[in-house]
VEXDREN-2710 file (C-alpha; in Angstrom, 1 decimal):
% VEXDREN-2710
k/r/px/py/pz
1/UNK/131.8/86.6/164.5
2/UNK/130.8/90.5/164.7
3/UNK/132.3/90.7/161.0
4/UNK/130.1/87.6/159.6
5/UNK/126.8/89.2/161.7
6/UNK/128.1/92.5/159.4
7/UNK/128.2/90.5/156.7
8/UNK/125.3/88.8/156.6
9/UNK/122.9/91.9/157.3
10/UNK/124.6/93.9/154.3
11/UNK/120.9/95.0/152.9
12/UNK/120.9/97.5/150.0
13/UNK/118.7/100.6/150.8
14/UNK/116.0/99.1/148.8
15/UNK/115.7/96.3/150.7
16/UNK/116.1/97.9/153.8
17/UNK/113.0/99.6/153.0
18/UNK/111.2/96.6/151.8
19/UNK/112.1/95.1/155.4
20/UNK/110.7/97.8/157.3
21/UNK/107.4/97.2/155.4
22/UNK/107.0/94.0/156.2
23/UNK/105.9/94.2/160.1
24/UNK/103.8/96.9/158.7
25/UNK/101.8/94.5/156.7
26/UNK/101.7/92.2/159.5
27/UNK/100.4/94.7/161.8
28/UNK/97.9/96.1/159.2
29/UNK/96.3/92.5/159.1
30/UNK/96.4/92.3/162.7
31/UNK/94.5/95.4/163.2
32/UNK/91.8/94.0/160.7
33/UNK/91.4/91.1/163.3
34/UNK/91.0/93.1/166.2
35/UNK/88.1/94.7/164.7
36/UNK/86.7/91.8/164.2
37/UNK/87.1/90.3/167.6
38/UNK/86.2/94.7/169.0
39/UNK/82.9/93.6/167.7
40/UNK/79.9/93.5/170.4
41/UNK/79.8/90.2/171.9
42/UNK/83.2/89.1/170.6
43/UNK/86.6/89.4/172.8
44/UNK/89.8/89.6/171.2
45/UNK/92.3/86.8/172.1
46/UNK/94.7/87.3/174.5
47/UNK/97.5/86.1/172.1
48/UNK/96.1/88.5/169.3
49/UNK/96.8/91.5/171.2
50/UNK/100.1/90.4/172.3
51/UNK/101.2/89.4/168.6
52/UNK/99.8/93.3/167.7
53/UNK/102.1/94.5/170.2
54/UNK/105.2/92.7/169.9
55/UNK/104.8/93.8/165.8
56/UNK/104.2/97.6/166.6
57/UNK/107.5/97.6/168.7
58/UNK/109.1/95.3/165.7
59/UNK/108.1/97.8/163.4
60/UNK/109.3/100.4/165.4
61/UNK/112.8/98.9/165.8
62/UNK/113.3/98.1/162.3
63/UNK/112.0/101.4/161.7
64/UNK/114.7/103.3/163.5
65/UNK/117.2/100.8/162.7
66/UNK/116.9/101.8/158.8
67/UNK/116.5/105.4/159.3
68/UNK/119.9/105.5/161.4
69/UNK/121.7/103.8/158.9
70/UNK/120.1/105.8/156.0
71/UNK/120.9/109.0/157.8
72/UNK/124.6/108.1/158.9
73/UNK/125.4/106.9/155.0
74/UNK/124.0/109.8/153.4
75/UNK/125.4/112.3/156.2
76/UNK/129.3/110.5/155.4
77/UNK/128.4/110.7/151.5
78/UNK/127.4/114.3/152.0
79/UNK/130.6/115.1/154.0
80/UNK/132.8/113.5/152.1
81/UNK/131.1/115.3/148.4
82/UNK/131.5/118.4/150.4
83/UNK/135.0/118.5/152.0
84/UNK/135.9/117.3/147.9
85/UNK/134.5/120.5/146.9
86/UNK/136.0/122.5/149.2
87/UNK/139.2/121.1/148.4
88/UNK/138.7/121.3/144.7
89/UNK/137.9/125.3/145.4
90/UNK/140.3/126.0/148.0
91/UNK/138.4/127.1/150.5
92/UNK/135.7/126.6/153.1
93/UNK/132.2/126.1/151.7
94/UNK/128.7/127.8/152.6
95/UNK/126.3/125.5/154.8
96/UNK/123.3/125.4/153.5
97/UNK/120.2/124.7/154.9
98/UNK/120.6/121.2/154.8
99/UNK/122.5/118.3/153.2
100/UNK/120.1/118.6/149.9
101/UNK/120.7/122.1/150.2
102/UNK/124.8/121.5/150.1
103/UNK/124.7/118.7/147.6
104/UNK/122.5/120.7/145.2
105/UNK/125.2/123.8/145.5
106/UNK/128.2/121.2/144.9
107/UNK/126.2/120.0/141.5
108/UNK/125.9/123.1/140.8
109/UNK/129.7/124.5/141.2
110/UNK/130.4/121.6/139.2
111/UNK/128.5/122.2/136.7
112/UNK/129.3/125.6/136.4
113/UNK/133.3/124.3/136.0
114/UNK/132.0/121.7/133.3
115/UNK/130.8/124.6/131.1
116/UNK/133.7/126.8/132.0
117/UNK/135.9/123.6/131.1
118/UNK/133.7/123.0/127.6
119/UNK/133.8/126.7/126.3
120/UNK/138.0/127.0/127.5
121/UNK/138.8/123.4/125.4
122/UNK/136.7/124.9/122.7
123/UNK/138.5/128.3/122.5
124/UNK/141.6/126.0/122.8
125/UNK/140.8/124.1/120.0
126/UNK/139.5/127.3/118.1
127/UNK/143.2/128.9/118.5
128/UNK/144.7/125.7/117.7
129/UNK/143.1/125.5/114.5
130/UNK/143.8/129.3/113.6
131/UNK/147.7/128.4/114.6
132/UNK/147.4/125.8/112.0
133/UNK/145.9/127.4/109.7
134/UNK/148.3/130.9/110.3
135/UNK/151.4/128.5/109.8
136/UNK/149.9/126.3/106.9
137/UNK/149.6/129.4/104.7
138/UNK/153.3/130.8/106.0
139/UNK/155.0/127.6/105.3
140/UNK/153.2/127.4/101.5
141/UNK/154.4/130.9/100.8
142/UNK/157.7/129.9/102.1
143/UNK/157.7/126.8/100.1
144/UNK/156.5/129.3/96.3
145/UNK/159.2/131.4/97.5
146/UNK/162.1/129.3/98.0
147/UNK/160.6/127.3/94.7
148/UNK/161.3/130.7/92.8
149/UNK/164.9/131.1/94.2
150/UNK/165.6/127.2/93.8
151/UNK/164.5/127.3/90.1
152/UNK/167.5/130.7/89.8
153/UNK/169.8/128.2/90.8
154/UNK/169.0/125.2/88.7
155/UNK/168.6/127.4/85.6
156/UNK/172.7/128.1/85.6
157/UNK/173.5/124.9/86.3
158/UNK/171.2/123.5/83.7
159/UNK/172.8/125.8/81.0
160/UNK/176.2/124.9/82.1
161/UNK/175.9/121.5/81.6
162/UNK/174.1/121.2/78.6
163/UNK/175.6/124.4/76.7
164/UNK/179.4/124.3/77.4
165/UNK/180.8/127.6/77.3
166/UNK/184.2/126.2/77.5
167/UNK/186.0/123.0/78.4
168/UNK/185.5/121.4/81.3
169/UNK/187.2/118.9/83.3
170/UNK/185.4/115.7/84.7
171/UNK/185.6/117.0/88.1
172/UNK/183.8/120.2/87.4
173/UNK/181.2/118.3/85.6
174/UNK/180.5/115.8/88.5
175/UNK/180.4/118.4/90.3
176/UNK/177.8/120.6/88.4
177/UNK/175.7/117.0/87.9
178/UNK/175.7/116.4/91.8
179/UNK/174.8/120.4/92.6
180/UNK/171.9/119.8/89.5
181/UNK/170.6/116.3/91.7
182/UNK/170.7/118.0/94.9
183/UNK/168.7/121.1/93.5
184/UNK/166.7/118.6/91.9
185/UNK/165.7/116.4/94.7
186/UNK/165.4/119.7/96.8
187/UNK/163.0/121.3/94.8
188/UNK/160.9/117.6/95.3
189/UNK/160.8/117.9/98.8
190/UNK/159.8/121.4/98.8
191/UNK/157.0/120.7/96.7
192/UNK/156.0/117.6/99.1
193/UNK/156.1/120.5/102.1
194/UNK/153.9/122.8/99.9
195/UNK/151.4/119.9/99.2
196/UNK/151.4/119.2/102.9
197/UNK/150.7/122.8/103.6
198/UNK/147.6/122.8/101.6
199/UNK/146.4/119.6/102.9
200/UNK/146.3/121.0/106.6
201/UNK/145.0/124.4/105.2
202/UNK/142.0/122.1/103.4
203/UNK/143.5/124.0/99.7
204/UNK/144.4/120.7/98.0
205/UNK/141.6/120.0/95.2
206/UNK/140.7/116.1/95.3
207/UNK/138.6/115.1/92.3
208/UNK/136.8/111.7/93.9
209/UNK/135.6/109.1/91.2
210/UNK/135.0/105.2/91.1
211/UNK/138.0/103.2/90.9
212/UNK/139.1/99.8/91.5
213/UNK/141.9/99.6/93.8
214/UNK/143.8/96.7/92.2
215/UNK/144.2/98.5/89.2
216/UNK/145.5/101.7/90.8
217/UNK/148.3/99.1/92.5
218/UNK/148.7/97.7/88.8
219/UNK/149.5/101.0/87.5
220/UNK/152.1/101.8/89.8
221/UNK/153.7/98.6/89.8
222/UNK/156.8/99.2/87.5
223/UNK/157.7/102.3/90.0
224/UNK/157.3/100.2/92.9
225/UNK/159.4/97.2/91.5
226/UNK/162.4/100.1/90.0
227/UNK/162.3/101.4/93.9
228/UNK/162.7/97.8/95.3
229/UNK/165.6/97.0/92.7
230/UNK/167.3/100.1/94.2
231/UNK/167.6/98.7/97.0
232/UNK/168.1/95.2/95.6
233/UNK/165.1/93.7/96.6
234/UNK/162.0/92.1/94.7
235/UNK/158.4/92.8/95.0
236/UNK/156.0/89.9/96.5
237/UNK/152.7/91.2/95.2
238/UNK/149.0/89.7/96.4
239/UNK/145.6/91.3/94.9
240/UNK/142.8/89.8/96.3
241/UNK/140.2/89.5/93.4
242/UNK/136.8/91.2/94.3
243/UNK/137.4/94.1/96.0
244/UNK/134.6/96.9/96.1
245/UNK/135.4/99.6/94.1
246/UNK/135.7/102.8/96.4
247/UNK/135.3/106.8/95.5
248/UNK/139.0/108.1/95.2
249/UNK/141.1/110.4/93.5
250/UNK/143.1/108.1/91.8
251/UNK/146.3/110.2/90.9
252/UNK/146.8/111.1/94.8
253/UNK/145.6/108.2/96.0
254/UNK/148.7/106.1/92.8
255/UNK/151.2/109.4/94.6
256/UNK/150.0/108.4/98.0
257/UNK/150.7/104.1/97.4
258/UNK/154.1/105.2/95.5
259/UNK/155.9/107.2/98.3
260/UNK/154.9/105.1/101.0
261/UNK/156.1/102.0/98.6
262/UNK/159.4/103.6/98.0
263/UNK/160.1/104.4/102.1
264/UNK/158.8/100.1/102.5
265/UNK/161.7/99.9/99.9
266/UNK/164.0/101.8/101.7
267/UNK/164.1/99.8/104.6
268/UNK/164.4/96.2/102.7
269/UNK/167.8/94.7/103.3
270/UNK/167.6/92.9/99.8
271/UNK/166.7/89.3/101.9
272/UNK/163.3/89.4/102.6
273/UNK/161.1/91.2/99.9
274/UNK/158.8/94.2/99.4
275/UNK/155.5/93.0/100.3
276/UNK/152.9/94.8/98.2
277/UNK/148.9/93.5/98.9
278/UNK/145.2/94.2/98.8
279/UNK/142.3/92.7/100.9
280/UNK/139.0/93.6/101.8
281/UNK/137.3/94.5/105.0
282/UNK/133.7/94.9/105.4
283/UNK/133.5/97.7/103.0
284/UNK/136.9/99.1/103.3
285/UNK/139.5/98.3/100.5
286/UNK/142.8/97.8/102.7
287/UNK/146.3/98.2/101.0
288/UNK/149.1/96.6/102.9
289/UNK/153.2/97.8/101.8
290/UNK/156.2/96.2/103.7
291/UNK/158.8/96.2/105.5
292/UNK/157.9/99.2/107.8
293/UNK/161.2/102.0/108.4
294/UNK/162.4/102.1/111.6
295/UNK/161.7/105.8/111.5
296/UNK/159.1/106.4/109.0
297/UNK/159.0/110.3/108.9
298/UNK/160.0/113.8/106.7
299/UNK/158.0/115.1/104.0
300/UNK/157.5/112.0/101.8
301/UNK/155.5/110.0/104.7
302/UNK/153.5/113.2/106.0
303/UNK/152.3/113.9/102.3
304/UNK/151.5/109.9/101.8
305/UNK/149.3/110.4/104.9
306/UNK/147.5/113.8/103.6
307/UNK/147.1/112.0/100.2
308/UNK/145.3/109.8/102.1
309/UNK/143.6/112.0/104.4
310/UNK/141.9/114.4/102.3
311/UNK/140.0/111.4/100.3
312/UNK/138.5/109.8/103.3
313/UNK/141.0/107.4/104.4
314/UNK/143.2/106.7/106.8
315/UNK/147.6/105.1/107.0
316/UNK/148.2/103.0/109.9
317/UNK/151.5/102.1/110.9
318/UNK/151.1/98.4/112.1
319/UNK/153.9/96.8/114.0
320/UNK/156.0/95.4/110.5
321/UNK/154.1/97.4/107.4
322/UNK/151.7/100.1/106.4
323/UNK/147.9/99.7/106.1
324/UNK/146.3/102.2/103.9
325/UNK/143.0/102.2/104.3
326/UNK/140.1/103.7/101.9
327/UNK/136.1/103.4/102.3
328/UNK/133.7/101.5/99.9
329/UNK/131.0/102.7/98.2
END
């Protein structure tokens, strides 16, 4: 019973206020009656005076009634904002003059942290982009370096095999053709690492023009179908007609669509095929490439995704495929 009475006198503070103003209205008409009847001559009714009386003790109770439960909320909301900020701090806080007093102080120890907080996550993210930067630049010096040294290697080997300076067996030419492929497909990735170096150090020149996506796809469609064949799979192509043209660098945006073609390929197991198509959303241009790799990382993928990057666009790794996604104009 005591929890439905609670229940049903739940009053917001506004309309606890309201409700204290209303025997004040009352009363305020009442009083405009007795000067009427406090006229010479007239005599207020009995019943008037007692209705003026039994509001002005009405008034009174819901008066008191609101201000007690006004002042016991705000003195638990100020105690409990309080002990939080001691606790926060670790210590015991000042008083104050008053609860105002002590809430104002609390605002303003946590404002002071939210700047303090602001400036460290800014210097954070200051250093973090001078790390970046710092190691962008070390790994493409590392990556011109080892390109130098790669290209002393390949040299002999090239000569070797192309200028015999005496017989040799088949062995020792598969095994000069395997060292040339593996310096070969090294000195790829390393130029994939030293692309990706620039990219994060903003070094990589992009020379944006108007081109129609479906004819970038087009173009690259013979490497993408040689990949898939690899792999002994075929190609299930799907241009949508129409699609805004859209301001891209076309030769990285062709490198970008081949690498991440070639991982889709990859992970085909020759049964289901490798899905190449184009659509259009709102004004983006959307290229979709599947199946996705289980594990679609290394060089190849992190270039593919700078390709992208530095013209505006962004790769998103759906559940099954690749979405590569580029503005329209």
């Amino acid at each position: 019973m005591n929890r439905l009475l609670r229940r049903s006198w739940t009053l917001s503070v506004g309309a606890r206020l309201l409700l204290g103003l209303v025997p004040s209205l009352l009363s305020a008409g009442l009083v405009a009656g007795l000067v009427y009847w406090g006229e010479y001559g007239r005599q207020a009714p009995h019943a008037i005076v007692a209705a003026a009386a039994v509001l002005a003790a009405c008034t009174l109770v819901v008066t008191l009634w609101n201000v007690r439960y006004l002042v016991r909320r705000f003195d638990r909301v100020t105690e409990m904002i309080v002990a939080e900020a001691a606790r926060r701090a670790g210590g015991e806080r000042s008083g104050g003059t008053d609860e105002f007093d002590r809430i104002e102080q609390v605002v303003g120890d946590l404002g002071h942290a939210l700047t303090r907080s602001e400036a460290e996550r800014a210097r954070a993210d200051a250093q973090g982009a001078a790390r970046l930067q710092e190691q962008s630049t070390l790994l493409a010096a590392l990556v011109r370096d080892t390109l130098a040294r790669l290209d002393e290697v390949r040299m002999p080997l090239h000569i070797l095999l192309e200028a015999k300076f005496g017989d040799l067996n088949e062995n020792q030419e598969e095994l000069l053709r395997d060292a040339r492929t593996a310096s070969d497909e090294m000195d790829a990735a390393l130029r994939r690492m030293g692309q990706v170096a620039d990219a994060d150090r903003d070094a990589m020149p992009v020379q944006r023009e108007l081109v129609q996506l479906n004819d970038v796809v087009r173009a690259i469609l013979p490497l993408i179908r040689a990949s898939a064949e690899r792999h002994g799979a075929r190609v299930a192509l799907s241009l949508e007609p129409g699609l805004p043209r859209i301001q891209a660098d076309r030769a990285r945006l062709a490198e970008a669509l081949t690498l991440l073609a070639t991982l889709s390929a990859s992970a085909s197991d020759g049964t289901h095929p490798v899905g190449v198509s184009t659509r259009r959303e709102g004004r983006e241009a959307v290229i979709e490439l599947s199946p996705l790799p289980p594990s679609p990382s290394g060089a190849g993928a992190a270039l593919a995704e700078r390709l992208v990057m530095v013209q505006g666009g962004t790769v998103v790794r759906g559940a099954d495929r690749f979405e590569v996604r580029v503005g329209g104009t």
